[in-house]
Structures are given as structure tokens and as C-alpha cells.
Residue frames as qw, qx, qy, qz and C-alpha x, y, z in Angstrom:
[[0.000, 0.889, 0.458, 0.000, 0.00, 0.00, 0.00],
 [0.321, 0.514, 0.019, 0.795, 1.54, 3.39, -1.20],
 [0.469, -0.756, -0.045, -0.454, -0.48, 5.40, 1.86],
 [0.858, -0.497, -0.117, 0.063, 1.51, 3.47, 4.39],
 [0.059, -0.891, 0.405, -0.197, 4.13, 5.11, 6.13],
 [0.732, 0.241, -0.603, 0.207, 7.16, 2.42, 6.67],
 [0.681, -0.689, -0.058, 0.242, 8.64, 1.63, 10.27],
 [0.534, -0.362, 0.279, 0.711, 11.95, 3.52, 10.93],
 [0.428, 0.677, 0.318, 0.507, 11.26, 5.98, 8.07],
 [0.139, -0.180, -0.057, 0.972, 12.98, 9.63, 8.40],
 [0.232, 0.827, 0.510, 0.041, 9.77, 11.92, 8.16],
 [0.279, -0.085, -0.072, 0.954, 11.04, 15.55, 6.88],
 [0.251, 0.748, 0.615, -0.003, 8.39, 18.64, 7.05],
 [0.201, 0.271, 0.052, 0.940, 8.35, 22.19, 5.62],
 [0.231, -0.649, -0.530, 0.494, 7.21, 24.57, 8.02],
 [0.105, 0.608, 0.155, 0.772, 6.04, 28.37, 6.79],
 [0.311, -0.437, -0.364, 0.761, 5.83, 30.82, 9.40],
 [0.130, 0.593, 0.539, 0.584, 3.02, 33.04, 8.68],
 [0.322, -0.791, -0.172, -0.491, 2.31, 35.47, 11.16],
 [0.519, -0.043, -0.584, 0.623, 4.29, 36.33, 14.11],
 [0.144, -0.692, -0.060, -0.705, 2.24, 38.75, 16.77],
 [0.054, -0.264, 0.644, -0.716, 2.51, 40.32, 20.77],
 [0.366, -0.349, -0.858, 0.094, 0.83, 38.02, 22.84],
 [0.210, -0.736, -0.473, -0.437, -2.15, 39.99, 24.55],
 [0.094, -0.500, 0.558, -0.656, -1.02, 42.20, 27.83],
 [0.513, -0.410, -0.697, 0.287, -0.95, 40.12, 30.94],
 [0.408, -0.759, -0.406, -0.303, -3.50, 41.40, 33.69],
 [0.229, 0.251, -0.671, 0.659, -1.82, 43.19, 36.70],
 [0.549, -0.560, -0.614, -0.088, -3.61, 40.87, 39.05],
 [0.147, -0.311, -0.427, 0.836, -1.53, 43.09, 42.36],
 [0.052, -0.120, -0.043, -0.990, -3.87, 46.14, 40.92],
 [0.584, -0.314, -0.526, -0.532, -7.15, 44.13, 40.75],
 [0.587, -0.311, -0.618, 0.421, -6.63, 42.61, 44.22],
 [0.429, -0.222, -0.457, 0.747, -5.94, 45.59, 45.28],
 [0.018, 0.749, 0.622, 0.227, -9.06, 47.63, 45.84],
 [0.207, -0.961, -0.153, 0.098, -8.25, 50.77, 47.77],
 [0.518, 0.731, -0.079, 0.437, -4.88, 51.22, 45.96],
 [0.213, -0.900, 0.333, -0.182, -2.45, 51.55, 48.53],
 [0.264, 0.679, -0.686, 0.004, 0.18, 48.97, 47.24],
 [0.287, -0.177, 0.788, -0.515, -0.53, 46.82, 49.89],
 [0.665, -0.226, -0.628, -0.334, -2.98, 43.42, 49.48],
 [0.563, -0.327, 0.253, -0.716, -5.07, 42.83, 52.62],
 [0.245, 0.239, 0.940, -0.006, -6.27, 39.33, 53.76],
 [0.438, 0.647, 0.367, -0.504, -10.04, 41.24, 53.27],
 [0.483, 0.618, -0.280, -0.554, -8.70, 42.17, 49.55],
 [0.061, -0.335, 0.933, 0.121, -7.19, 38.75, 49.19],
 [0.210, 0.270, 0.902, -0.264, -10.49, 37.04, 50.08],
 [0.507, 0.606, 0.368, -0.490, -12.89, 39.14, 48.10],
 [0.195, 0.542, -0.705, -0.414, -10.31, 38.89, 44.90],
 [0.054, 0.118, -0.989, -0.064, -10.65, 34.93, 45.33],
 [0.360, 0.361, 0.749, -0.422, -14.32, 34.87, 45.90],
 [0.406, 0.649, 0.063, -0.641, -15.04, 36.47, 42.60],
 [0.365, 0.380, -0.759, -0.383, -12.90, 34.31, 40.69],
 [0.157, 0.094, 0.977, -0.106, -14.82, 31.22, 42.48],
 [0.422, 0.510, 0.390, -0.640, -18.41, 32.77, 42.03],
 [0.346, 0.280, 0.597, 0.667, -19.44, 32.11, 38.58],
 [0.070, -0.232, 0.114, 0.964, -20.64, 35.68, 37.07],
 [0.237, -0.047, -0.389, -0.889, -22.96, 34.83, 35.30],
 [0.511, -0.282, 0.397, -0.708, -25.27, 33.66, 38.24],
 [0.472, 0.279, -0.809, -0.211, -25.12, 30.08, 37.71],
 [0.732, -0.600, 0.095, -0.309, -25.72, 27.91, 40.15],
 [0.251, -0.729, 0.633, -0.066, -22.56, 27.19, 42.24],
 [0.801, 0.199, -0.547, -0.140, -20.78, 23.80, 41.61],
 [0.873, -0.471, -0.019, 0.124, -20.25, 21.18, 44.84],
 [0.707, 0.197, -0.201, 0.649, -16.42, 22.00, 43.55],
 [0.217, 0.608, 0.031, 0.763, -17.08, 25.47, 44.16],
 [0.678, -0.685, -0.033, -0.266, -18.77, 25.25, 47.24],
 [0.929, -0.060, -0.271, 0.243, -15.95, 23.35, 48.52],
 [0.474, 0.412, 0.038, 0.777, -13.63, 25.59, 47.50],
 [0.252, -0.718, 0.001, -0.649, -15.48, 28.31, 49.32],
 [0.866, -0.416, -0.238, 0.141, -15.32, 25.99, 52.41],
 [0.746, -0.280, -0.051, 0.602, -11.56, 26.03, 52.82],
 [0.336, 0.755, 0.018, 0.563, -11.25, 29.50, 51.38],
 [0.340, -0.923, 0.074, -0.163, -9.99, 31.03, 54.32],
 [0.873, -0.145, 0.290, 0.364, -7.24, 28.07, 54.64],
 [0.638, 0.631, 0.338, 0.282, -6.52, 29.34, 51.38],
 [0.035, -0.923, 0.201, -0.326, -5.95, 33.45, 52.10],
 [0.646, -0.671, 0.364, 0.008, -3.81, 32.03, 55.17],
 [0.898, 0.216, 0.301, 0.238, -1.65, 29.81, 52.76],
 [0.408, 0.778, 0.115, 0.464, -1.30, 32.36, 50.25],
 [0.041, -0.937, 0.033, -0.344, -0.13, 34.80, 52.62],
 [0.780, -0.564, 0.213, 0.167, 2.15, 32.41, 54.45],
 [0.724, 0.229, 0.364, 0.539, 4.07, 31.85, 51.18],
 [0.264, 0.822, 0.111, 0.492, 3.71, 35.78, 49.69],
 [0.299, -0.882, 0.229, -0.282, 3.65, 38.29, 53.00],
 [0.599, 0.252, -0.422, 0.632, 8.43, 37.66, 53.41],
 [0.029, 0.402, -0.459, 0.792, 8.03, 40.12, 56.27],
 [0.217, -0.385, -0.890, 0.113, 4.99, 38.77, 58.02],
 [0.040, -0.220, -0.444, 0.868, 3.26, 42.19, 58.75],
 [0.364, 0.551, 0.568, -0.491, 0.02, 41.33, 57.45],
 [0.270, 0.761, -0.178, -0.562, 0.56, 43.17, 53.97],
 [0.808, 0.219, 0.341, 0.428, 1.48, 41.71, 50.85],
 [0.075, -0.734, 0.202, 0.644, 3.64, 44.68, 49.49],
 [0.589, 0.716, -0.022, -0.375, 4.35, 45.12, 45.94],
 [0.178, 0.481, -0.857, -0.044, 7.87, 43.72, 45.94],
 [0.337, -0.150, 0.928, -0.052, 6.70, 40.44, 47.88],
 [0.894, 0.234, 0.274, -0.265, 3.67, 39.43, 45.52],
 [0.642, -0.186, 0.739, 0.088, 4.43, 37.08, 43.24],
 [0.552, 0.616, 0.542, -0.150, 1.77, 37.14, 40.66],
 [0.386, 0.410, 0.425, 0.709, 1.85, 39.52, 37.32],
 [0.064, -0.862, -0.347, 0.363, 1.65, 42.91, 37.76]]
């Protein structure tokens, strides 16, 4: 059969490159978190940041994952802020997040 690719065969392909463009701006998540602008993430801004991305928007109706999720959400903020807030003083400052900004 002519359609049938041998074993051990070298395959070679030509590749064109058509279109090379800037990948869309990433989101500075520090600014969104951070609701009253003063550099500084809160637990409170932490926790209402993560509740919006669990909530579905368009008023769905919540999924047992999500619920979960809401469950331990406080675990969560406490996590997040063990690993982010280097100085421990409550704050996440601009140097210690992590994220994109």
C-alpha cells in the first residue's frame, strides 16, 4: 500500500511561518486585588479577589467543587499569605507578591 508510512522511516516537514504577533497584555492581578490602591494586598482584599474568581458571574448555580472551594477559602488566604507576606506584617507589598503585575 503506497499510503503506508514504513517503520523507521525519516519523516522531513516544511514549516512556513506566517504570522508572528505580541501576545495579549498580561492582567496586573496586584492592581485588581488591590481595591483601595495603597500597594498593599489585605487578607479582606485577598479574600474578596478569590471569591469572585470562584463565584461564577454569570449567576449560575454554584458547583459542589465550588462550594468546597469556598469551604476552605480562608485556609486558602492564610496559605497564600504564608508563602507571599516575606516580612509577616500582614501586607502583601508590591515587591513580595508574586503574581503579574
Amino acid at each position: 500500500d503506497l499510503n503506508v508510512i514504513p517503520p523507521h522511516a525519516t519523516l522531513h516537514f516544511d514549516v512556513e511561518l506566517i504570522n508572528i504577533g505580541d501576545s495579549p497584555p498580561t492582567t496586573n492581578v496586584f492592581k485588581e486585588i488591590d481595591a483601595d490602591a495603597d500597594n498593599m494586598l489585605s487578607r479582606e482584599e485577598v479574600s474578596e479577589y478569590l471569591k469572585k474568581q470562584m463565584v461564577p458571574s454569570d449567576g449560575a448555580e454554584m458547583s459542589e467543587d465550588i462550594k468546597q472551594m469556598l469551604e476552605s477559602h480562608d485556609k486558602l488566604v492564610e496559605e497564600i499569605f504564608q508563602h507571599e507576606d516575606k516580612d509577616k506584617n500582614g501586607f502583601i507589598s508590591h515587591e513580595e507578591f508574586s503574581g503579574p503585575k
